[in-house]
N, C-alpha and C positions, 0 to 999 in steps of 0.2 A: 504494500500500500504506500503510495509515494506521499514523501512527506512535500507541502506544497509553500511552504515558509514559518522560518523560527522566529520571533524577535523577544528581546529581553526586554520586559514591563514591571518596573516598581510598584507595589501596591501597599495603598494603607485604608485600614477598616476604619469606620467611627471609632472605634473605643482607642483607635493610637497606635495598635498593634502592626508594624510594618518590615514586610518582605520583598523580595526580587522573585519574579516567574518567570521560567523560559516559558514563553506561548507561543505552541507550534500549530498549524493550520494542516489539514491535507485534502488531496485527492482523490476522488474514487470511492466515497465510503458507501457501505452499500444501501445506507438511506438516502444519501446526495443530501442529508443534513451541515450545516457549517458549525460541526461540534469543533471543540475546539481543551488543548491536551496543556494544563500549566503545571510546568515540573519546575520544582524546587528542589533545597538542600545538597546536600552532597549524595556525590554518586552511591547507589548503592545495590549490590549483588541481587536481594531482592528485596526491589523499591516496594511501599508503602504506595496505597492507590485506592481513592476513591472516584467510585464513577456518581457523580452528581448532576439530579435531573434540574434545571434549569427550573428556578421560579422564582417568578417576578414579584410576585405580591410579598413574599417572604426574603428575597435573599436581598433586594432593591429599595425596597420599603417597608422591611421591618415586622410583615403582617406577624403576628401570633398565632393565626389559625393552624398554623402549622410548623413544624420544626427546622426547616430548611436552614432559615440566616443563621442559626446557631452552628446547625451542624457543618456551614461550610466555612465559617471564622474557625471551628474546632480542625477541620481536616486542613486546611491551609497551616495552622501553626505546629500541628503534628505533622504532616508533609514534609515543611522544612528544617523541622529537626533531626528527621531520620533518612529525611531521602526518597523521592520518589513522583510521583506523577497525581495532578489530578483533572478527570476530565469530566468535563464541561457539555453535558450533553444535551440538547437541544431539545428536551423532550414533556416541555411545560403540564402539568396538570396530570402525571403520570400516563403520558401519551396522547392524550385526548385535546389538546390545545388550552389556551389563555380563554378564550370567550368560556367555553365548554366546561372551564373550572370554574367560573363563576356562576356559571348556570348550576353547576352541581354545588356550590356555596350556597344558595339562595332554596336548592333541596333542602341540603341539612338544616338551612334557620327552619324548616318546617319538620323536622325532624328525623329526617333519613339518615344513615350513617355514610359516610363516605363511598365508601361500595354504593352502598343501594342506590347511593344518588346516579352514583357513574350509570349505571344499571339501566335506571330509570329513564337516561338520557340517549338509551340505544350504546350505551360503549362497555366494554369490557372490565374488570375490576382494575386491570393494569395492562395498557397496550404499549409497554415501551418493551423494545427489542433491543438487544447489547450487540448483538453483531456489530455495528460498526465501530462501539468501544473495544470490541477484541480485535479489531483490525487495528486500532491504530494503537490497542498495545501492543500488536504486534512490530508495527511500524518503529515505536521508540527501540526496541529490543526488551522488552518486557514480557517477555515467555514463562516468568513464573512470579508473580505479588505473592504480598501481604495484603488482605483486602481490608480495607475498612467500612463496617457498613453493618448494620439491626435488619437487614432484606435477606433471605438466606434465598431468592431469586438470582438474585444477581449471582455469586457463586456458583449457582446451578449453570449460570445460562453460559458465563466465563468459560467455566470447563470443558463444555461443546463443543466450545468453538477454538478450544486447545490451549488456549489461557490457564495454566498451571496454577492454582491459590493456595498457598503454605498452607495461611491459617485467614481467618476469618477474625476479626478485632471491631468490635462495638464501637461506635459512636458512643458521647455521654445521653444522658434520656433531658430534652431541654420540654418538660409541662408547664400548662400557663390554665389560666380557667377557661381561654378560648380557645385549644386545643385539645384538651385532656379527651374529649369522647374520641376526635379522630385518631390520637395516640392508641386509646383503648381497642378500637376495630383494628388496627395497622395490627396488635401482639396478637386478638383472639381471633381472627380471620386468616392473616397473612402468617402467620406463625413470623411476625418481627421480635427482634431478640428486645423487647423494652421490660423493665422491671414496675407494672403499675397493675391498678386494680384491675381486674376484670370486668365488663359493664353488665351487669344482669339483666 
């Protein structure tokens, strides 16, 4: 999978916290998505790697309804400590688009659970596909991570597609009062590795 341009991008979060990202671009993926792969820290035998699904209301502007901006402040400063990659993948609303997440927002004020809503709206509980994040780990030379990540999918779907994953390492759990039910369906539906109540 050819890589289609690198360039080196400083970054700093709100809270202060500031890094350096190689951000490399490619061709060829096999969603013709513009994911995109930011590697940090120093090099490492087997790099640390989060594939993180793109969301705007949370990573952009803070929403609470979901745990996103947290967990991608945490994988960037774990990234650059250990080494390793993380990409960026284009796939808003767990597959289903930006509108379609709001549509399914506006389910749950009426009381659906996150699934149901997806559901409700004609989409799948999770339409996002890693193929083209195993191609462009393949591209950096990243044949065997550490993953980081509470989705025991993604490792699944990794492996498929020959992407080697040592071990599997959790995210922190970031609950708020306007998330805690979608955290709840994420652990007793999706089997996510989160440590919270069950919803009865």
């Amino acid at each position: 999978m050819p890589i289609r341009t690198s360039v080196t991008v400083p970054l700093r979060f709100p809270d202060g916290y500031a890094t350096t990202a190689q951000v490399t671009t490619f061709t060829g993926l096999a969603d013709g998505r513009e994911h995109l792969a930011l590697s940090f820290g120093p090099a490492a035998n087997v790099p640390l790697v989060r594939l993180h699904s793109e969301c705007l209301t949370g990573d952009v502007f803070g929403s609470e309804r979901c745990d996103c901006g947290p967990q991608l402040r945490e994988a960037v400063e774990r990234i650059s400590a250990e080494g390793g990659h993380l990409l960026y993948l284009r796939q808003e609303g767990r597959g289903i688009g930006l509108y379609a997440k709001l549509d399914a927002y506006a389910l749950q004020d009426q009381g659906l659970d996150t699934y149901a809503a997806n559901r409700a709206l004609g989409h799948a509980d999770d339409e996002r596909d890693y193929t083209a994040a195993a191609q462009m780990l393949a591209a950096l030379g990243a044949t065997e991570i550490d993953l980081l990540t509470n989705n025991p999918d993604k490792p699944e779907q990794l492996r498929r597609h020959g992407i080697g994953v040592r071990q599997v390492l959790p995210t922190g759990v970031y609950a708020t009062a306007a998330n805690v039910r979608y955290l709840q369906a994420k652990a007793s539906q999706t089997r996510h590795t989160l440590t919270l109540p069950i919803a009865g």
